[in-house]
N, C-alpha and C positions, 0 to 999 in steps of 0.2 A: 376373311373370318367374320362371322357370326356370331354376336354376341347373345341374340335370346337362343340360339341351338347352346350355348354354354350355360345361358340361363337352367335352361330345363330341366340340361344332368344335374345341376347346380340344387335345385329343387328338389330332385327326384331320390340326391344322395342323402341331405337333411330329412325326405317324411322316410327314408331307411332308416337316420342314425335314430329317430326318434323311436321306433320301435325295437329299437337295444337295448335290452337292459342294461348293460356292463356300458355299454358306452353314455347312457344316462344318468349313471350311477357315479361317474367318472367326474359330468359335466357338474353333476353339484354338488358331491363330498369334498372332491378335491377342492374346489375354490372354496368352499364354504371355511373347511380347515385351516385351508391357509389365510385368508382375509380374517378371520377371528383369529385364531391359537398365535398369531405369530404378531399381530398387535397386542395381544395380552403381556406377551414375553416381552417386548420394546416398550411396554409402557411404565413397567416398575424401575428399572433403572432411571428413564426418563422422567418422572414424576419425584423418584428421590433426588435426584440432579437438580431440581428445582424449589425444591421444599428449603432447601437451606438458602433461600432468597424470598421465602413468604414473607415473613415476619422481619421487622426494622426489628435493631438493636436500638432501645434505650438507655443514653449513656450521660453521666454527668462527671466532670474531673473538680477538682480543688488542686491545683497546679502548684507547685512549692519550690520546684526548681529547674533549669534549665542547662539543657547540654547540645553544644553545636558546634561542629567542626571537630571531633573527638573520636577517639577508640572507645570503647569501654567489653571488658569481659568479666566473666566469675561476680556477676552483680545483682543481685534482687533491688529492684526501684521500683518506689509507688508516687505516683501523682507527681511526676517529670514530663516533661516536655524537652523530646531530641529530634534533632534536626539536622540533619547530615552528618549522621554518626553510623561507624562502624560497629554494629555488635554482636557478641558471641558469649554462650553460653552463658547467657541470661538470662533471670526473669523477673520480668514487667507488669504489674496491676497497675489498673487506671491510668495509662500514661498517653499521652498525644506523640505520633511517631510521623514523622515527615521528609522523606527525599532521604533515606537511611538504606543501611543493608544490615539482614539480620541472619547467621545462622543458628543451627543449633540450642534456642532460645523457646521460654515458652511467654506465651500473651494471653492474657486473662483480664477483659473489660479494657481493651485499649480500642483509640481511632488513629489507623494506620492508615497513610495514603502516600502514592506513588514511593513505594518500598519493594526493594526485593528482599524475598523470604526464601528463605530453604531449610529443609529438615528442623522445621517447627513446629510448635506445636500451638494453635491460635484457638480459646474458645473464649465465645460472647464478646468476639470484638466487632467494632464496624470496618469495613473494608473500601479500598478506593485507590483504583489503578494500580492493583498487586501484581507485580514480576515475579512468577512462580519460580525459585529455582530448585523444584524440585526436592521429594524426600517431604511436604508437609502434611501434617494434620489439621482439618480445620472443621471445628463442631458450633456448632447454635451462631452461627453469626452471618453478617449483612453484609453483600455486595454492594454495593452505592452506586445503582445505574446498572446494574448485572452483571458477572462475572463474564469476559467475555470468551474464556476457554469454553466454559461450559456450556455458554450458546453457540459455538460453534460446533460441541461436540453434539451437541443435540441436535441441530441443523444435518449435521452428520449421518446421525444415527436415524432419522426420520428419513432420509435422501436412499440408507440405505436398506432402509423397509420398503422402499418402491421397488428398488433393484433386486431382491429376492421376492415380491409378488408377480416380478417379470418371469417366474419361472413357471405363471400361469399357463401363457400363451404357447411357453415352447415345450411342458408335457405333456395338454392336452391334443394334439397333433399327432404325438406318438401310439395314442389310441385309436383315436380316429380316423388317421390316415392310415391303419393299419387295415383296415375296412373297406377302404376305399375300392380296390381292386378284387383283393382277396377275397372279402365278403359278399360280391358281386361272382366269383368266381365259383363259394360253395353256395351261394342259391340261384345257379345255373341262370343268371339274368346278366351274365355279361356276354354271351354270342349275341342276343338282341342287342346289347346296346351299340355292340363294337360294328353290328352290322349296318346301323342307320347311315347316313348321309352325313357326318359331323367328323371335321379332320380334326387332327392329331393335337392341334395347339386349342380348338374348342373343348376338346374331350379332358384335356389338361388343364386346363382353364376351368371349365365346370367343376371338375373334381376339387379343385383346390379352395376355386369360391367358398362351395358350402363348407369345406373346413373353416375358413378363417372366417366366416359368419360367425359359428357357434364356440366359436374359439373366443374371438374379442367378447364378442357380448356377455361369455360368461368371464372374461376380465375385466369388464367395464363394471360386471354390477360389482364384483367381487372389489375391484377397486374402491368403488363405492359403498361397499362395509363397512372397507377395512379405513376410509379416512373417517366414517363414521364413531367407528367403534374408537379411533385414537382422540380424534375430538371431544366423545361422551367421555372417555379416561381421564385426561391429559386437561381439557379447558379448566374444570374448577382451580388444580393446581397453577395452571400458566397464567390463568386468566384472560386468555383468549383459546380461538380455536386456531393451530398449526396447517392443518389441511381443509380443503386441498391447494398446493403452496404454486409457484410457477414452474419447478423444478416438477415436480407432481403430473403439471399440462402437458408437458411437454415428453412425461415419458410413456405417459398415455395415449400420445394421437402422435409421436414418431416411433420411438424405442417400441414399444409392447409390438404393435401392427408387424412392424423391418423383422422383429425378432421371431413373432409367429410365423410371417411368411417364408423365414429362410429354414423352420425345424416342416414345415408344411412341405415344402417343396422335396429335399429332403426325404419326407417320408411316403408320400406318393410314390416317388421313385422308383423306393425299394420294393413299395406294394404292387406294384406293374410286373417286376421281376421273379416276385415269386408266389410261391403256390400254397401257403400256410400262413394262416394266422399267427400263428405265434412266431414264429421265424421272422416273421415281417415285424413284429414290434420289439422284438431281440434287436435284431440288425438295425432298426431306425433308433433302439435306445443308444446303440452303438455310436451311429451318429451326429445326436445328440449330445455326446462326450465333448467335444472341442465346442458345443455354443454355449454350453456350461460354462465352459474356461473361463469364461468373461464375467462370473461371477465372482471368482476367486480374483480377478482384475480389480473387480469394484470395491471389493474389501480392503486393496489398498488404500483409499480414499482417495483418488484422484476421479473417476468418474463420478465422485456424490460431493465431490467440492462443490459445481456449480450447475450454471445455465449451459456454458462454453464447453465444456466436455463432454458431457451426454447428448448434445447438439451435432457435435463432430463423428462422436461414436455414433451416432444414428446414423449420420452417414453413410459411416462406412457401413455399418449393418445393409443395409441399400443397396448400396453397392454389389456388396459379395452377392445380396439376392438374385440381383443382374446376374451374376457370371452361373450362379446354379438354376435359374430358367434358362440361359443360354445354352447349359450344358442337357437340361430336361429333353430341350425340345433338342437335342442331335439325337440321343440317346434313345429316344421316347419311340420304339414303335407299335402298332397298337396290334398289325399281323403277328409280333415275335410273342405276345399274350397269348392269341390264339392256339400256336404252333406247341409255347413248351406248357400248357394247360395239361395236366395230364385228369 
């Protein structure tokens, strides 16, 4: 094998896609859209998530009395101090609240720490190692050191704005490679090319280069929007800038590449097999359906937890690429092009 005879188709398919318009128009609406519009949407949720931790709570008590090791319910108290107390259906102004449990209560200018809460209702308190137990309310007040739900749910949600701009790489393919054959086929320039000196895993080869050229690089820049456009949103509130994170690196220079090259291969395929443009981007969006799936995977938040998962998953992403070039090149013959060309 030869790799500048793959070089060349490789070339010669790129100065084609460039004189397409639809396949031009593809390479920078589509990314464009998604790298903006869908960090616009992640970043208002994300910026109110954090807003309720701008501002310190300024608080002062006058303390009067004290309760520890007690029940207490059905109580309005001001300016108490409790400490491993039980309580319910309470409510508390100005009180200092410590190693307690509270339901069904409300909190108005308290400092509460290592407490569990549920179905509360907390405003203008300060906060400090809160055990959410669910069902609360909580307006104008201070996490002490940061809520750490919320920065993980943030972490989250930033993890899984990389995993849907992954959906860069695998539908630009489905254009492009719809071309690859096809479009060589309605401008009467594939008996030249099929006739040159260049086998079967070159010709394969070439083809799919210049796809994933124009593929990543218009995901790289789009990448590079979209951490853009979340950083200009998101820092004044965070007070840093979020992207781009390690989790970010890593699904840029494994995940995106594994995931192009397996909807690329894929759609080549089906473009060797048949004789219509549109059919050929039909059948490869078909395709496309099961590498989707992994989207709906990611949503459950086990692939946007960490480093460890999207690591592994890339993997296998890899993998499976192995078994569909393995299968490419059985499959792949370039006289059966010839023959069913009508």
């Amino acid at each position: 094998m030869k790799l500048d005879r793959a070089m060349v188709v490789a070339r010669k398919d790129m100065a084609e896609f460039r004189k397409n318009r639809y396949i031009m128009m593809t390479l920078r609406f589509m990314p464009l859209m998604v790298s903006v519009v869908l960090p616009f949407v992640y970043v208002v949720p994300i910026n109110s998530l954090s807003r309720q931790n701008s501002e310190q709570v300024q608080l002062s008590f006058t303390i009067t009395v004290s309760y520890h090791d007690v029940s207490l319910s059905n109580m309005t108290l001001s300016d108490a101090k409790l400490e491993r107390v039980n309580i319910t259906n309470c409510v508390l102004n100005s009180c200092i609240v410590r190693n307690s449990t509270a339901t069904k209560s409300v909190f108005t200018a308290n400092d509460i720490s290592d407490t569990t809460v549920g179905d509360c209702l907390i405003y203008g308190s300060r906060l400090l190692n809160i055990r959410d137990g669910g069902g609360n309310t909580i307006r104008d007040s201070w996490f002490v050191g940061g809520n750490k739900q919320v920065e993980d749910l943030k972490r989250i949600m930033f993890n899984v704005l990389l995993i849907l701009l992954i959906m860069i790489p695998v539908t630009i393919p489905t254009v492009t490679a719809s071309y690859s054959f096809v479009g060589e086929k309605m401008n009467k320039s594939l008996e030249p090319l099929l006739a040159t000196p260049i086998t079967d895993v070159e010709l394969l080869i070439g083809k799919s280069a210049s796809i994933f050229v124009i593929s990543m690089v218009a995901t790289w820049i789009s990448f590079g929007v979209a951490a853009s456009v979340v950083d200009v949103l998101t820092g004044p509130v965070l007070g840093s800038y979020p992207l781009p994170n390690p989790y970010w690196i890593v699904g840029m220079l494994l995940l995106a590449p594994g995931m192009c090259l397996m909807s690329i291969l894929a759609n080549v395929l089906v473009s060797s097999k048949v004789n219509d443009v549109r059919v050929s981007q039909q059948i490869g969006g078909v395709l496309v359906l099961p590498i989707l799936l992994f989207f709906i995977f990611s949503l459950t938040g086990y692939l946007s937890t960490g480093l460890l998962p999207i690591i592994l998953f890339s993997g296998t992403v890899f993998a499976v690429d192995g078994g569909i070039l393995w299968l490419s090149l059985r499959v792949f013959r370039r006289e059966e092009i010839l023959v069913n060309w009508k």
